[in-house]
Structures are given as C-alpha cells and as structure tokens.
C-alpha positions in Angstrom: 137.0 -36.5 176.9 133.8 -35.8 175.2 131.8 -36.8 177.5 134.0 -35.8 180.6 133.0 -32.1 178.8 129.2 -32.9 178.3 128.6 -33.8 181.7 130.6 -31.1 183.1 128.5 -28.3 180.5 125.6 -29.7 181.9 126.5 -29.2 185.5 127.6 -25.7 184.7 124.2 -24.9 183.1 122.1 -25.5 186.6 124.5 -23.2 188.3 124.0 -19.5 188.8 126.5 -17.4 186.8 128.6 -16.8 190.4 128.7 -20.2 191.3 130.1 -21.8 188.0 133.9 -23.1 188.3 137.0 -22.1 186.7 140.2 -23.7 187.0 142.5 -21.6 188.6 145.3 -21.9 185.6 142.7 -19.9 183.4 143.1 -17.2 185.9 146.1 -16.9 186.6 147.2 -17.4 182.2 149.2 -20.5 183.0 151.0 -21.3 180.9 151.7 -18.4 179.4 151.6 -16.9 176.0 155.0 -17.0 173.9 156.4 -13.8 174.9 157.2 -13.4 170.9 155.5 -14.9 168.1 158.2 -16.5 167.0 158.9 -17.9 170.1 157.8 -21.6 171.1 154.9 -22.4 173.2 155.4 -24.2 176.4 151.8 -25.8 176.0 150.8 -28.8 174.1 147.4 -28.2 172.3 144.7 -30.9 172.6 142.7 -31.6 169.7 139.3 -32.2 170.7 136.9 -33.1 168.4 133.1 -32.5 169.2 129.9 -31.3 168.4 130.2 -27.3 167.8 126.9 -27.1 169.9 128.5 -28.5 172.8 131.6 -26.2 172.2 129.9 -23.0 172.3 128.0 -24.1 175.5 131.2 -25.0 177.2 132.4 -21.8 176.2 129.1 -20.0 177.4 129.8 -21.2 181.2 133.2 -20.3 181.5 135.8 -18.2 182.9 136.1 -15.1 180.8 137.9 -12.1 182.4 136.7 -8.3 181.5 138.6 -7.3 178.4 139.0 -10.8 177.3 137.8 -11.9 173.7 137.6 -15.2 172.1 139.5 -13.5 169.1 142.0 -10.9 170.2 145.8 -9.5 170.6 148.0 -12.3 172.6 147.3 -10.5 176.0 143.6 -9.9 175.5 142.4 -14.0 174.0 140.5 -15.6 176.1 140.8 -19.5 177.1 137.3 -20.0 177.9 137.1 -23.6 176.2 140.6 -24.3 177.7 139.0 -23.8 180.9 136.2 -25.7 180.6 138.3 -29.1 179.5 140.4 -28.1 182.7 138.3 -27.8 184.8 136.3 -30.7 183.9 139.5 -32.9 184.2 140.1 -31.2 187.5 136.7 -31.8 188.9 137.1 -35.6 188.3 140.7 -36.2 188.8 142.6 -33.4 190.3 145.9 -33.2 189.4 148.7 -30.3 189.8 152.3 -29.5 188.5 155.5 -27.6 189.8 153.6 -24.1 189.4 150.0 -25.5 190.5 151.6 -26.9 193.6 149.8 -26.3 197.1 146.9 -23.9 194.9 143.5 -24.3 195.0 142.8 -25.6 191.4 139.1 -25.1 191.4 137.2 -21.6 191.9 134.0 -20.0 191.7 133.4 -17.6 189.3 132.5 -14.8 191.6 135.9 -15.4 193.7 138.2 -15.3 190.3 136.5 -11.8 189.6 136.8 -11.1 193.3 140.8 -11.9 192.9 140.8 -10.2 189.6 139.3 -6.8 191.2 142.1 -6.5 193.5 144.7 -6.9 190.4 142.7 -4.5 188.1 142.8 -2.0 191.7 146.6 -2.1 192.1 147.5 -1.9 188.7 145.1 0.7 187.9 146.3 3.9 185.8 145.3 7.7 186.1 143.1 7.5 183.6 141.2 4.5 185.1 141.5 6.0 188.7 139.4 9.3 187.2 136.5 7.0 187.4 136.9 4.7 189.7 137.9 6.9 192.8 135.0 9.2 191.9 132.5 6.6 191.6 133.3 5.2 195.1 133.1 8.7 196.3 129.6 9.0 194.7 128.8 5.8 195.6 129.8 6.6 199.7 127.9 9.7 199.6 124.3 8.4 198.4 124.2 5.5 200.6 121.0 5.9 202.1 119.9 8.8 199.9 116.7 8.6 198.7 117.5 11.8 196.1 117.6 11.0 192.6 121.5 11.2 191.0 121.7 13.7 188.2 122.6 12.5 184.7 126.6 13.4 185.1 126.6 11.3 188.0 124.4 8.1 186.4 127.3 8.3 183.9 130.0 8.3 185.7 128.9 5.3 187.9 128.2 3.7 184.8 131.6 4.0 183.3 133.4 3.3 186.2 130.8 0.3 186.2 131.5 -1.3 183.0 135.7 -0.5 183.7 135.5 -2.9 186.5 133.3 -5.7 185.4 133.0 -5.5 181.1 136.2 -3.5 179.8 140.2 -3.9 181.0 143.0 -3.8 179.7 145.6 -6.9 180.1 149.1 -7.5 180.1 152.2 -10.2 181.4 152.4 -7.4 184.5 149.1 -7.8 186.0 148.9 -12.2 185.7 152.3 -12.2 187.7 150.2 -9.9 190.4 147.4 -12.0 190.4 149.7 -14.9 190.9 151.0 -13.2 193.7 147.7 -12.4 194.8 146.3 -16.3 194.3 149.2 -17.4 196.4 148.2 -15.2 199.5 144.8 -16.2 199.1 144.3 -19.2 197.4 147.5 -21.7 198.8 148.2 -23.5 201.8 145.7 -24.6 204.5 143.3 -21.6 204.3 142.7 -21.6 200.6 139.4 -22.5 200.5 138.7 -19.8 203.5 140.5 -17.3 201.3 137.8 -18.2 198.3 135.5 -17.9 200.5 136.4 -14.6 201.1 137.0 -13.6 197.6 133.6 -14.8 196.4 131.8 -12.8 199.7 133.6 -9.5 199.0 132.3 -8.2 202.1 133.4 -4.8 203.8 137.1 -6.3 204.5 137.5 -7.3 201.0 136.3 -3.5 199.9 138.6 -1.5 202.1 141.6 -3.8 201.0 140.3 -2.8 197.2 140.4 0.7 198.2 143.6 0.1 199.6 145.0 -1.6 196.5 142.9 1.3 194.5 145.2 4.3 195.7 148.5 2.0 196.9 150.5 4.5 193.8 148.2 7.8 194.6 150.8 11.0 195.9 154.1 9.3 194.7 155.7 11.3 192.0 156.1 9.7 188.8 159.4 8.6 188.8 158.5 6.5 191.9 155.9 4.5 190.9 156.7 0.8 190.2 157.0 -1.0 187.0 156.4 -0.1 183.5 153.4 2.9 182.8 150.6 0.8 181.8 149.2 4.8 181.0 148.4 3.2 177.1 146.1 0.6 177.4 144.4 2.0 180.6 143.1 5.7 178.5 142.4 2.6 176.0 139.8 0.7 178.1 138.4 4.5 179.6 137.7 4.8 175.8 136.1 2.0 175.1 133.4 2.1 178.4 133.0 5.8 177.2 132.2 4.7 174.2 129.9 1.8 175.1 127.9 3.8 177.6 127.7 6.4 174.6 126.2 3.6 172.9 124.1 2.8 175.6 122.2 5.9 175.7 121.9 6.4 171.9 118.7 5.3 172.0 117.4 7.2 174.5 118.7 10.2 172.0 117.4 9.4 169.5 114.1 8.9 170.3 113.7 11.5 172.8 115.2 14.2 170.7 112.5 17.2 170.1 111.3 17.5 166.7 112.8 20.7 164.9 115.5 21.7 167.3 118.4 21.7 165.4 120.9 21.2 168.6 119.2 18.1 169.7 120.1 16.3 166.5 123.5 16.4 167.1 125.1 13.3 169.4 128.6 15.0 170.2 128.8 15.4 174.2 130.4 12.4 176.5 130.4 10.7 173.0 134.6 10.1 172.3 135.7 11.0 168.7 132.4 11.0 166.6 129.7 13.0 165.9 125.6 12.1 164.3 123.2 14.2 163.5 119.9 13.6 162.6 117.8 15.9 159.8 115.5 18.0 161.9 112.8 16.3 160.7 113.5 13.0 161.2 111.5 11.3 164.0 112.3 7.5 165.4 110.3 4.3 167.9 111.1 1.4 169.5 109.9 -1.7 168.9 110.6 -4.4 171.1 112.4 -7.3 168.8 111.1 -10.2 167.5 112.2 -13.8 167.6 112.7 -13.7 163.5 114.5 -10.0 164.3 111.6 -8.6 161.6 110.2 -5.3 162.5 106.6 -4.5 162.1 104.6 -3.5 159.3 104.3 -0.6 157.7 107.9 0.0 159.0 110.0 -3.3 157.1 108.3 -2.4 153.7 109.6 1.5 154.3 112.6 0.2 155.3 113.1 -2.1 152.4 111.6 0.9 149.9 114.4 3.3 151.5 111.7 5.8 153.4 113.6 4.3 156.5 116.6 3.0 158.1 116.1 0.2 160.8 118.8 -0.3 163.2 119.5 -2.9 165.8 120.7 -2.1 169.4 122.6 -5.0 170.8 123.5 -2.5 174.1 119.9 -2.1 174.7 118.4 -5.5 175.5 118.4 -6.3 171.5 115.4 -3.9 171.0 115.2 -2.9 167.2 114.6 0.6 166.4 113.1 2.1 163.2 112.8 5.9 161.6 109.3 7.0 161.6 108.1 9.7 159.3 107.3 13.7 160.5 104.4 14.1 162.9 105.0 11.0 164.0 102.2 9.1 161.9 103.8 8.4 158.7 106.4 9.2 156.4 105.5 12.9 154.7 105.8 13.1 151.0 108.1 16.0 150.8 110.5 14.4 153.6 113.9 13.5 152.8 115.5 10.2 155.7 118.2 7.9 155.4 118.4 5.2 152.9 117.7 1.4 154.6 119.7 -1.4 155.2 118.8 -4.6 154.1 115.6 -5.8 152.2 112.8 -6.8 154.4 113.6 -4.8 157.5 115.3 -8.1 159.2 118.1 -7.4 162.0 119.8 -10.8 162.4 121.2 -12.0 166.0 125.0 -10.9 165.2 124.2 -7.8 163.4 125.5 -4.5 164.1 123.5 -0.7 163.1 122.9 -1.2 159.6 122.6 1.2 158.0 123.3 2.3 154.0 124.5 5.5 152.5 121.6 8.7 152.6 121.4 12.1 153.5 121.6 14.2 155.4 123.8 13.5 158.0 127.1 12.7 159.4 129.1 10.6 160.9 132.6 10.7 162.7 135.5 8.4 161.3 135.6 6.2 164.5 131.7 5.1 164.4 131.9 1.3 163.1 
C-alpha cells in the first residue's frame, strides 16, 4: 500500500492542479459520517503506516472541497488522504460496491468542482445569493469593457469569488444533491462525456448554474424545499468578508496618509472588528525571506519593541514591518506598538503577531 501511494503522489505531482484525480466517493462523502457521535461508523479505518513526508504530499494533491478542513466539525473534515489511498487503489484495480455501482469512480479535479458548483448553486441561501447574483450581473455587464471597475465592485467580485471556490458551507443536504447530481452526469454510458463536460464548464454548463443559481428565487418562504440552510450560508458570507478584509489590510495600512486621523481606523466592509493605528505610525513591505527574517534595522527594532512585525499569509506571505515617522526612522519622542517575538522572525505557520502596546484597538473577533 505504501508504495501503491508513492507512485500514485508522484503521478499527481506532474499534473496540473485541474487534471489531478479524485475518487468519486470523496465527492460524493461516501460513506457517510455517523449522523451522531455516538453512533457507529459504517467505515472500517485503515491504518497506514508511512513516512509523514509522503503523507502530507498525498494530502497536497488531493480532492479538498471549499470549506473543507483537515481538522473541522463532522460536516466540514476533509478526506483528502482518504482520497488519495482511493484513488490510488482505484487507478490500479478498480473496483465498486452497491452505492458505486454503474459511477464513474475516477474524476478530475476540475470536473468534481465543476459538479460541486452546481450543488453549492441549488442549495445556495439569500445571503449567499447577495453576492453571487450580483457578481454575475457585474461580471455580464463588463464583458468587453475596457473601463476600470470601481473598488465596491472589485469587492464584491472578490467575495463572491472566494464563496464559490475557497469558503462554503457543508451539510448531509447538499452530498445527497450532489449524489443526485453525479448520477445524472457521471453513471451509465455517457459518464465519461458528462466529466467531460463538467471539467469544460463551457456556456451550457454556465446557464444550467444560473439556472440552479435562482431555481428557489420568487417562491415565498414557506415554499421553498427542505430545511433553511439560512445559518451556515450568512456563516460562510462572513468568513469571505472577512478574508477579503484581510486581503486588503495591507494595502491599508501602508497606504494610509500620515496624520489623518480617519484613515487610521479599519472599520468599513470589515465584519465585527475595528483597528486603528496611532496617527503617527507609518508601515513597508518587504518581500519575505526564505528564513521568514526581516531586514535590518527593522528585526533589531522589532526585537527592542520600537516595532511590531507582522506576517500576511493572505498576501503572497509578504512580511510587513512598522517604520518610524517621516518614514526614515523611528523618532525619539514616538510612541508604536510593542513587538512580537525576538529577532523579527515570522515562521511559515505563523499568524499577525503581535504583543500588547499602545495605542490602539482591536475588536473582540480579530484572532
């Protein structure tokens, strides 16, 4: 099995990101989760032992649905190493079951989003719909348009952007649709036409995502099928708010004008939390560094606590650092933020860092 998996990582690696495979079980959650944690699983686990190298590349290359974590709530955890031992047992021996029956068992990755579009679109809740009809609006009304969008419209495209491909909510309701879904498109004699299809997502495949997009849209409430999925949908508009928030915190926070006390506050199109900056305080980009070490003079202020040095994983891992006033050097009168840790290093997996200082402020949901 071991090796079954190396050789099958190593295929995966030479193939673009839309061309890897997925079993079609990881995309459709089969089996699926006890519906109570008390409840037995209808899975046997296999216990695979290998080198954790090879197991974080095998996870690297596989199917991993927006929303899903390696670590999360039942309906949100991933099977990404699941998938790869699947589908590397698939891709040398296929094999099926009662359920698997007459389904294609093995997918590109660009056709498993393509299916899993089509779920998110006809399961899609108001809040969800906000940004996603508007953005296909936009979208329909530039084509062609060499004018440049303004920022309310970059935002919006960018939300709706991340909604469909990065952030989603998940639950038993939408893997019974897509199992619906994989049997319309994925069984019988034209399967591998139908993956064809989904991985081409070609003007047919976008007016039947419209069409799955506003299937709910004029029906009164009462009519609308199934359980309101309202919840986790506002959830998930949340969290792309919040990571395009993120996004453009940078571009705050060093484009803010020196001395005007309303650019120093971050509230606007930023959900629940507020930062300001003293009026003062002035901030550059440096691009990062294999070692993660900022330049000097800026990791000895930072380590002196003259400056606070904080790493942007949303922005391409650049590391930014606060500069003193006049933008030369730290003024001997001026008051910044405390640093993080000693010697101005931002590790791979590390977050803002930042310690305890003055003056400023920060909303309870900033983590």
């Amino acid at each position: 099995m071991r090796r079954l998996l190396s050789v099958h990582v190593e295929a995966q690696e030479k193939l673009d990101a839309d061309d890897r495979l997925a079993h079609i079980s990881t995309l459709l959650r089969y089996p699926p989760p006890p519906r109570w944690r008390r409840d037995p699983r209808q899975d046997r686990p296999l216990r695979l032992r290998a080198d954790p190298g090879l197991l974080e590349r095998a996870r690297a290359v596989s199917l991993r649905l927006p929303g899903q974590h390696p670590r999360a709530y039942r309906d949100y955890q991933g099977r990404m190493l699941t998938d790869a031992v699947m589908t590397a047992i698939a891709v040398a021996e296929p094999f099926t079951d009662d359920f698997l029956e007459d389904l294609l068992p093995v997918l590109r990755h660009r056709a498993a989003f393509g299916l899993w579009r089509l779920v998110t679109a006809s399961t899609s809740t108001g809040p969800e719909k906000e940004y996603l009809v508007r953005a296909e609006s936009l979208r329909a009304d530039s084509w062609g348009s060499a004018a440049l969008l303004e920022d309310w419209q970059q935002y919006l495209l960018r939300v709706a952007e991340i909604l469909e491909r990065e952030e989603g909510w998940h639950s038993s309701a939408r893997f019974k649709l897509a199992v619906s879904l994989a049997r319309m498109h994925l069984s019988g004699p034209r399967a591998r036409a139908g993956e064809a299809w989904l991985y081409a997502q070609d003007e047919d495949f976008e007016e039947m995502y419209q069409d799955c997009l506003q299937v709910d849209d004029g029906l009164p409430k009462h009519a609308k099928r199934g359980y309101d999925w309202t919840g986790r949908g506002g959830t998930a508009v949340w969290r792309a708010e919040r990571r395009v928030a993120l996004e453009y915190f940078e571009d705050w926070l060093v484009g803010r004008s020196k001395g005007d006390p309303a650019a120093g506050v971050m509230e606007p199109g930023s959900p629940g939390w507020l930062l300001r900056t003293p009026a003062a305080w002035q901030a550059q980009v440096f691009p990062r560094t294999t070692a993660g070490q900022l330049p000097e003079p800026y990791a000895r202020w930072a380590c002196e606590g003259r400056g606070v040095g904080l790493f942007l994983p949303e922005r391409a891992g650049r590391v930014a650092a606060a500069e003193g006033a006049g933008g030369g050097g730290l003024g001997a009168g001026d008051r910044y933020w405390a640093a993080g840790r000693c010697g101005g290093r931002a590790g791979p997996g590390e977050g803002p860092w930042i310690h305890r200082g003055r003056p400023h402020r920060v909303g309870p949901r900033v983590r």
